[in-house]
C-alpha positions as CSV (number, residue, x, y, z in Angstrom):
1,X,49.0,27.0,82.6
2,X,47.2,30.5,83.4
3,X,49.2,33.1,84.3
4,X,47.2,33.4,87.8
5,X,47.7,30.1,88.4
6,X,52.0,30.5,87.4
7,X,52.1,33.1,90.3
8,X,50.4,30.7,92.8
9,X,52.7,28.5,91.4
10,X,56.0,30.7,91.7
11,X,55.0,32.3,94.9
12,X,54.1,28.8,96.8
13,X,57.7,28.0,95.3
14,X,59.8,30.9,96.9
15,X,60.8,29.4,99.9
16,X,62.1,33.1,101.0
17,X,58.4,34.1,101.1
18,X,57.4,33.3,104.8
19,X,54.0,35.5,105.0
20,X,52.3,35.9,101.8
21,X,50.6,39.0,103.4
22,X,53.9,40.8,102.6
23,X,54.1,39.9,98.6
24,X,52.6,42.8,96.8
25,X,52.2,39.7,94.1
26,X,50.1,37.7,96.5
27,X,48.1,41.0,97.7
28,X,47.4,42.5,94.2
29,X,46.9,39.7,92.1
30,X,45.6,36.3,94.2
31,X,44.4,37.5,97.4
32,X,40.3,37.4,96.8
33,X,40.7,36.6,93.7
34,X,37.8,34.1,93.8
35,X,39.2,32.2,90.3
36,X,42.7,31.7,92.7
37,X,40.4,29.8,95.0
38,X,39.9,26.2,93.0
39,X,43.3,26.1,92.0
40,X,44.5,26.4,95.6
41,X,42.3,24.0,96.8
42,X,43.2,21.6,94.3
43,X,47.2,22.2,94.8
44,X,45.9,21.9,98.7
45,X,44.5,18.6,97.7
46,X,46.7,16.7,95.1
47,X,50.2,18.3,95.3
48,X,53.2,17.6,98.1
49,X,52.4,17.9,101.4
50,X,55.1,21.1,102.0
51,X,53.5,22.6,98.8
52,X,49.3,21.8,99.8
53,X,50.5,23.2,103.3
54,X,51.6,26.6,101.7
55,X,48.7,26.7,99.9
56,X,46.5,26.2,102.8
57,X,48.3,29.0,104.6
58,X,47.6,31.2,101.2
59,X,43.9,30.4,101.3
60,X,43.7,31.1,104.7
61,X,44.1,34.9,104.3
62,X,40.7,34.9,101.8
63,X,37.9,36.4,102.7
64,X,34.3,36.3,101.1
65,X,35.6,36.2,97.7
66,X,36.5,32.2,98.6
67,X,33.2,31.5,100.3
68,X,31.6,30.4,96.9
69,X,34.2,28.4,95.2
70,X,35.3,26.4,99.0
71,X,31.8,25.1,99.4
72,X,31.5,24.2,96.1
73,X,34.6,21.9,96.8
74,X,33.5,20.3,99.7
75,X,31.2,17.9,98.8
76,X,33.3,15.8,96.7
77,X,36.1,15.6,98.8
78,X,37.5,12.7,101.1
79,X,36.6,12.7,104.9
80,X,40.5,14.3,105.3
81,X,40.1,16.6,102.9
82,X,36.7,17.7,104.0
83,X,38.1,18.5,107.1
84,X,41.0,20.6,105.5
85,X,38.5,22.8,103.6
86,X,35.8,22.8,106.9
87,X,39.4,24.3,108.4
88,X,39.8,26.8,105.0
89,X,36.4,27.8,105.1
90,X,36.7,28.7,108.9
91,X,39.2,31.0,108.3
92,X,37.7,32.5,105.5
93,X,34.6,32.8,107.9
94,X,37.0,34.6,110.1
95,X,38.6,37.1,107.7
96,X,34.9,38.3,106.0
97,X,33.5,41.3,107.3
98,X,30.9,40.7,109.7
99,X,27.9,42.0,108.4
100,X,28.8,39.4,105.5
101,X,28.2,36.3,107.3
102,X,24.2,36.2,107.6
103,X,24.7,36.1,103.8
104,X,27.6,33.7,104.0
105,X,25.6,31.4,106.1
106,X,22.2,31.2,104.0
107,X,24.8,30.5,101.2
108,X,26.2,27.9,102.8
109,X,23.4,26.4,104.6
110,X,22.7,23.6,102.2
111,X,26.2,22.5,102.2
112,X,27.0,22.1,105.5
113,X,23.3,20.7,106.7
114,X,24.4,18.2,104.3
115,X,27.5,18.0,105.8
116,X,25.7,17.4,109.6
117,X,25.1,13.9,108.3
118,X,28.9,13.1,107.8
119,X,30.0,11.2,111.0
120,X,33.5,10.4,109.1
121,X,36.3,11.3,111.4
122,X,40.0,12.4,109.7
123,X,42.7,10.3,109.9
124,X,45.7,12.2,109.8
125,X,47.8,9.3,109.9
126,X,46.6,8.4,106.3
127,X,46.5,11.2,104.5
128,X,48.6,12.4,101.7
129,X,47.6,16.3,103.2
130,X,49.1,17.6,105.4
131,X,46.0,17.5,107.8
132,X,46.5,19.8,111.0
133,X,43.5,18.8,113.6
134,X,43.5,20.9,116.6
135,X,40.4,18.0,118.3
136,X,41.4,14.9,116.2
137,X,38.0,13.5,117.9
138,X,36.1,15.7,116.1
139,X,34.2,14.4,113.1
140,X,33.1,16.0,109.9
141,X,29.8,16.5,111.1
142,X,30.9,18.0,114.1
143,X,33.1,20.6,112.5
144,X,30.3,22.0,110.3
145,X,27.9,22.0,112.9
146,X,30.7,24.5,114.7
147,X,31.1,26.3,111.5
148,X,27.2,26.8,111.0
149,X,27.3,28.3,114.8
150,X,30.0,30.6,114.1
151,X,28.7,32.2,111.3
152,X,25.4,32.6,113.1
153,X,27.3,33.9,116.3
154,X,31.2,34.4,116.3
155,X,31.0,34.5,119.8
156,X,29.5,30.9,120.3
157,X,31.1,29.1,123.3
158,X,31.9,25.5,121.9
159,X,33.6,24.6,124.8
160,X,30.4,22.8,126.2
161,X,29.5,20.7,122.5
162,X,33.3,20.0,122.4
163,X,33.3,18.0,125.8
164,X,30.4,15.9,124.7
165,X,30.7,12.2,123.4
166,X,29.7,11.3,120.1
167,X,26.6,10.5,120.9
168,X,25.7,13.6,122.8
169,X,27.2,16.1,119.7
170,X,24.5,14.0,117.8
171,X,21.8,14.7,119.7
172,X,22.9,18.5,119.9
173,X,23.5,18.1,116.3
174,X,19.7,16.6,115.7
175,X,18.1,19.7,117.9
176,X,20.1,22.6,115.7
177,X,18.6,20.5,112.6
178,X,15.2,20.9,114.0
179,X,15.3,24.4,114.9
180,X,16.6,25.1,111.5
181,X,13.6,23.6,110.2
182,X,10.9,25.5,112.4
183,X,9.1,28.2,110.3
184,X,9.7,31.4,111.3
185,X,6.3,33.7,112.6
């Protein structure tokens, strides 16, 4: 075992750790530290739920350094698990500096245009994570097309693509595709 990955280890542990913000550990030596990133995802992924659900809460206080290695981790995973990193990545989204996420968004363009196509939907009721779904209607597909809008506008209303039906987030789904595949003058 790395030593980075005994101090996510040890700190996940201390139950008298509430908010990891406050560990000069977690702030000096894991926070952005984009090698941190796989080995939270997979304790997020494959270890008890009280355990994945601290790591969640760890890897939500990333910033760009995560971008890379949480895409990368997406793909593979199971429709749950999917949405858990969709959720990871949001935050991440959120704590990058804005002038970042033009360049966060080209990067992860591919993956979550790929992602458009997944019309899985989490079932919490399943899973081994500790899934928190704040729309339990929404599918895979739907959460990267909100995570594609955000990065392109963090003040996106998705109240509107929210209150549609299935088949009319598809359709809204199937217009952003094509606009993303215009050329540009």
């Amino acid at each position: 075992m790395s030593l980075l990955e005994s101090l996510i280890r040890r700190l996940l542990a201390d139950q008298k750790t509430v908010y990891f913000d406050d560990s000069p550990i977690f702030r000096e030596q894991i926070l952005n530290h984009s090698e941190a990133v796989p080995l939270l995802v997979q304790i997020m992924l494959r270890e008890s739920p009280a355990l994945a659900g601290r790591a969640g809460e760890m890897l939500s206080l990333f910033s760009q350094p995560a971008w890379k290695p949480l895409l990368d981790a997406l793909p593979p995973a199971a429709a749950d698990e999917r949405t858990l990193l969709l959720g990871a990545a949001w935050a991440v989204a959120q704590n990058s500096d804005p002038e970042q996420r033009s360049a966060m968004s080209a990067e992860a363009m591919p993956v979550l245009r790929a992602l458009l196509r997944d019309k899985a939907r989490p079932d919490p009721d399943t899973s081994q994570t500790p899934v928190e779904i704040e729309y339990p209607y929404l599918r895979v597909c739907d959460q990267a097309y909100l995570l594609l809008r955000y990065l392109e506008n963090p003040f996106f209303d998705e109240t509107l693509f929210r209150s549609f039906d299935d088949t009319n987030r598809d359709l809204e789904i199937q217009h952003y595709n094509r606009r993303q595949d215009l050329p540009v003058a």
